[in-house]
C-alpha positions in Angstrom: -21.3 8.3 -36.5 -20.4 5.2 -37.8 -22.6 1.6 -36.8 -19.1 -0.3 -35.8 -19.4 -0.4 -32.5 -16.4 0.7 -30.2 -14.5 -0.8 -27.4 -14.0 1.3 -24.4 -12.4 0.7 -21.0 -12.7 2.7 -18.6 -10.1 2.5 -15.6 -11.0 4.5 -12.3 -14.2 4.3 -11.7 -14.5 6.9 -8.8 -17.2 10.0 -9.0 -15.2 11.1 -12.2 -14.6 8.0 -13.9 -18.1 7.4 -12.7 -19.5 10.6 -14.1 -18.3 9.6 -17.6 -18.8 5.8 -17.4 -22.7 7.0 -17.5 -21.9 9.6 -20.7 -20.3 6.7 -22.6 -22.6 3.6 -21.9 -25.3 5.7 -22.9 -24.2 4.8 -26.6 -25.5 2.4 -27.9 -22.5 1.9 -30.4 -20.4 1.6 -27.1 -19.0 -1.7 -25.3 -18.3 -0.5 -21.9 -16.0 -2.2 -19.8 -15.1 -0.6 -16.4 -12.2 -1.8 -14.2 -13.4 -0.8 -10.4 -11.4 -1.5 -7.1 -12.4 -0.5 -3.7 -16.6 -0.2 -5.4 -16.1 -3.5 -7.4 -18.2 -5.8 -5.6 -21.2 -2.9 -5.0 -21.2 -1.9 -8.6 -20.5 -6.0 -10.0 -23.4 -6.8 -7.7 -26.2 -3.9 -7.9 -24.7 -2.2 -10.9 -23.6 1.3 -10.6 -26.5 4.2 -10.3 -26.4 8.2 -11.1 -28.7 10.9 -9.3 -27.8 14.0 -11.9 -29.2 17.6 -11.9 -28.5 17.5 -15.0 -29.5 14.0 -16.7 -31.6 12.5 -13.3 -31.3 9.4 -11.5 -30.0 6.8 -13.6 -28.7 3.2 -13.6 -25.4 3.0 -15.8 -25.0 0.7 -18.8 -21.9 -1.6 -18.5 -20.6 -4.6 -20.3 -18.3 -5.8 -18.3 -16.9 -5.1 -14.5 -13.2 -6.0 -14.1 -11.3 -6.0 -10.8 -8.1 -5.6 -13.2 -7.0 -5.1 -17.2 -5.2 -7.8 -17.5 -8.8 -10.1 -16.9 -10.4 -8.6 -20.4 -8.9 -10.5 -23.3 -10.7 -7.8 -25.6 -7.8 -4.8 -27.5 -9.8 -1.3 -26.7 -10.3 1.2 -29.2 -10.5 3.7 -26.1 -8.6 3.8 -22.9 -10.2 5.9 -20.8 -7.7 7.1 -17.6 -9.9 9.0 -14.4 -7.6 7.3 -11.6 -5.6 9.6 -9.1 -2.4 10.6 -10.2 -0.6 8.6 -7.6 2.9 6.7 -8.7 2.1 7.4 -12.5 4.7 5.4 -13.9 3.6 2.1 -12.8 -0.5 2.2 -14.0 0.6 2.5 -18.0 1.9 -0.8 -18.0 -1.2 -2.4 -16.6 -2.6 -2.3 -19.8 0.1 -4.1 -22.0 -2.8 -6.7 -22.4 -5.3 -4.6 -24.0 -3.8 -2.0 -26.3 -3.1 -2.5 -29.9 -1.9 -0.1 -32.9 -5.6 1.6 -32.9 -6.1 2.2 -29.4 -6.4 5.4 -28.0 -5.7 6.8 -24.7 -7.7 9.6 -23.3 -6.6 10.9 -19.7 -8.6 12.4 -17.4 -6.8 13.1 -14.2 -5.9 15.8 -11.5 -2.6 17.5 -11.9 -0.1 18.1 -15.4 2.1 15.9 -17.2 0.0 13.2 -16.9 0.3 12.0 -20.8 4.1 11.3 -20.1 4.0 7.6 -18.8 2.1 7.2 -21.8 3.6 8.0 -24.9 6.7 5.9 -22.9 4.8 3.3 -22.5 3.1 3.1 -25.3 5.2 5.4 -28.0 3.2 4.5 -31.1 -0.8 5.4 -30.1 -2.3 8.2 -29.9 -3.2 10.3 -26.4 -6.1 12.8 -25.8 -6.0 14.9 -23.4 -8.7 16.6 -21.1 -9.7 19.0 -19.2 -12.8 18.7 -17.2 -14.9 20.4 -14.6 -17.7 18.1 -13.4 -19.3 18.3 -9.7 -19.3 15.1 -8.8 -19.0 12.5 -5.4 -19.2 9.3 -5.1 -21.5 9.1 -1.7 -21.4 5.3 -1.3 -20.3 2.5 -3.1 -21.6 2.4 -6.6 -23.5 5.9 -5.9 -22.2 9.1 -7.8 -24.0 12.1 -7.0 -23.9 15.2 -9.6 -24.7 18.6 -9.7 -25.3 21.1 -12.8 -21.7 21.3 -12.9 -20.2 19.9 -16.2 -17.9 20.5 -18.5 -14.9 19.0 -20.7 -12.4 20.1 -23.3 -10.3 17.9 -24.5 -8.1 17.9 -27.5 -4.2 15.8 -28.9 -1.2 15.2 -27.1 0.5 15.0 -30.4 1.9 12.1 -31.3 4.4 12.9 -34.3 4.8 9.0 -35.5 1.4 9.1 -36.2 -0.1 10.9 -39.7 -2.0 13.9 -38.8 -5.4 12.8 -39.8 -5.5 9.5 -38.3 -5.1 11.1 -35.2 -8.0 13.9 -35.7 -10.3 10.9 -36.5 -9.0 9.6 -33.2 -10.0 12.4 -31.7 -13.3 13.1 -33.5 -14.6 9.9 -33.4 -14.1 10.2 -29.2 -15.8 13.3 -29.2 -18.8 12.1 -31.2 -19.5 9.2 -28.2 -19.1 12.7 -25.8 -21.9 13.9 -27.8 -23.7 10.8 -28.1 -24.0 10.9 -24.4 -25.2 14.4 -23.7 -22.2 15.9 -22.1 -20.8 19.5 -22.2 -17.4 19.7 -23.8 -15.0 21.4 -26.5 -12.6 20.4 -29.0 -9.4 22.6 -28.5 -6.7 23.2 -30.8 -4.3 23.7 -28.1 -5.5 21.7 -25.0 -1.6 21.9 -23.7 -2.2 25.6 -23.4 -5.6 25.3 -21.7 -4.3 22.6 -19.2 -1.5 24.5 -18.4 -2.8 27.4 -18.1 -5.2 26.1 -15.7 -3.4 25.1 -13.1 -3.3 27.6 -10.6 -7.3 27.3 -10.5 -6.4 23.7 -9.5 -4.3 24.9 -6.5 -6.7 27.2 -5.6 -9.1 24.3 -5.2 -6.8 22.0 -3.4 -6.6 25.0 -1.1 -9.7 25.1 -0.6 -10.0 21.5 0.5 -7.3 21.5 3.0 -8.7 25.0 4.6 -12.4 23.6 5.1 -11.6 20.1 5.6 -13.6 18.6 2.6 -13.0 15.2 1.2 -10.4 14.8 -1.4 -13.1 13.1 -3.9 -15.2 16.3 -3.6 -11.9 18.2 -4.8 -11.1 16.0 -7.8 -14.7 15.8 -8.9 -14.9 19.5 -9.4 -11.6 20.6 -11.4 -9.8 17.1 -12.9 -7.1 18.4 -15.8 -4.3 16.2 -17.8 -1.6 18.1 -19.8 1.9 19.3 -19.5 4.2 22.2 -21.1 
């Protein structure tokens, strides 16, 4: 991989966006920025921590805590998405101050068609989208706790005013900082297919919530997905 170092924000920093806030600042040709809300003062003042079956207990490497986009003045290579999927339309726009013609958004989230406020938004960069089983809760403030369970494929949401390869560099230049960090995932040709096709293991698992009463960060942890038909 290349020396250049590479801007990433990561907005959402629950036990998912937690999870992977630890994979990317383990580069060390990554500037991680994290915008956090209700754990912003725990992880501003006493950082944010990581006990891992699979990578132990660690502390995670971030650049710069931000209560909201709009307070970086820095354009992101990578946009990283692991919020809830609630009122989707209005978080695109959030990040009007950071985006230029080479940033990238990936989205990880719960629930399909979550690329679509996007490419409105923001019709001329590219989108990457994920699917991603990881085991994950965030037990207090600033504390993620994770199991053995982990797992990611990701792959385009195609943008078609965009040459080809500049988008698969995109693309493999995200998934070399996945690999960077010692994470599980895939590249996939067709990650619509796979997301779609996944979604009735998602409402199986949202069942499964509501039948034994288990917090809904406990849900999202184990089966996020992005996509749409």
């Amino acid at each position: 991989m290349s020396a250049e170092k590479k801007n990433v924000l990561l907005f959402g920093l629950g036990a998912i966006g937690g999870f992977y806030a630890f994979i990317l600042g383990r580069n060390e040709n990554v500037s991680l920025s994290v915008v956090a809300r209700s754990n912003y003062d725990s992880v501003k003042s006493n950082r944010l921590r990581i006990e891992s079956q699979n990578h132990g207990n660690q502390t995670v490497k971030i650049d710069q805590v931000l209560k909201s986009p709009s307070e970086s003045s820095v354009k992101f290579d990578y946009i990283v998405c692991a919020h809830k999927a609630v009122n989707p339309d209005a978080i695109p726009p959030l990040f009007q101050p950071c985006v230029d013609a080479n940033t990238t958004f990936v989205i990880i989230q719960n629930g399909v068609g979550n690329e679509e406020p996007f490419r409105t938004s923001f019709p001329q960069n590219s989108i990457l989208s994920c699917v991603t089983w990881v085991g994950a809760t965030q037990t207090a403030p600033g504390l993620i706790k994770h199991t053995k369970s982990e797992d990611m494929q990701i792959g385009l949401f195609a943008n078609p005013s965009i040459d080809g390869p500049i988008e698969q560099a995109r693309l493999e230049t995200f998934a070399d900082l996945l690999k960077q960090g010692g994470t599980v995932f895939q590249v996939e040709a067709n990650i619509q297919g796979q997301t779609v096709g996944e979604s009735g293991v998602e409402r199986g698992v949202e069942s499964a919530y509501h039948a034994d009463g288990c917090g809904y960060a406990d849900v999202a942890a184990f089966v996020a997905r992005s996509g749409g038909g």
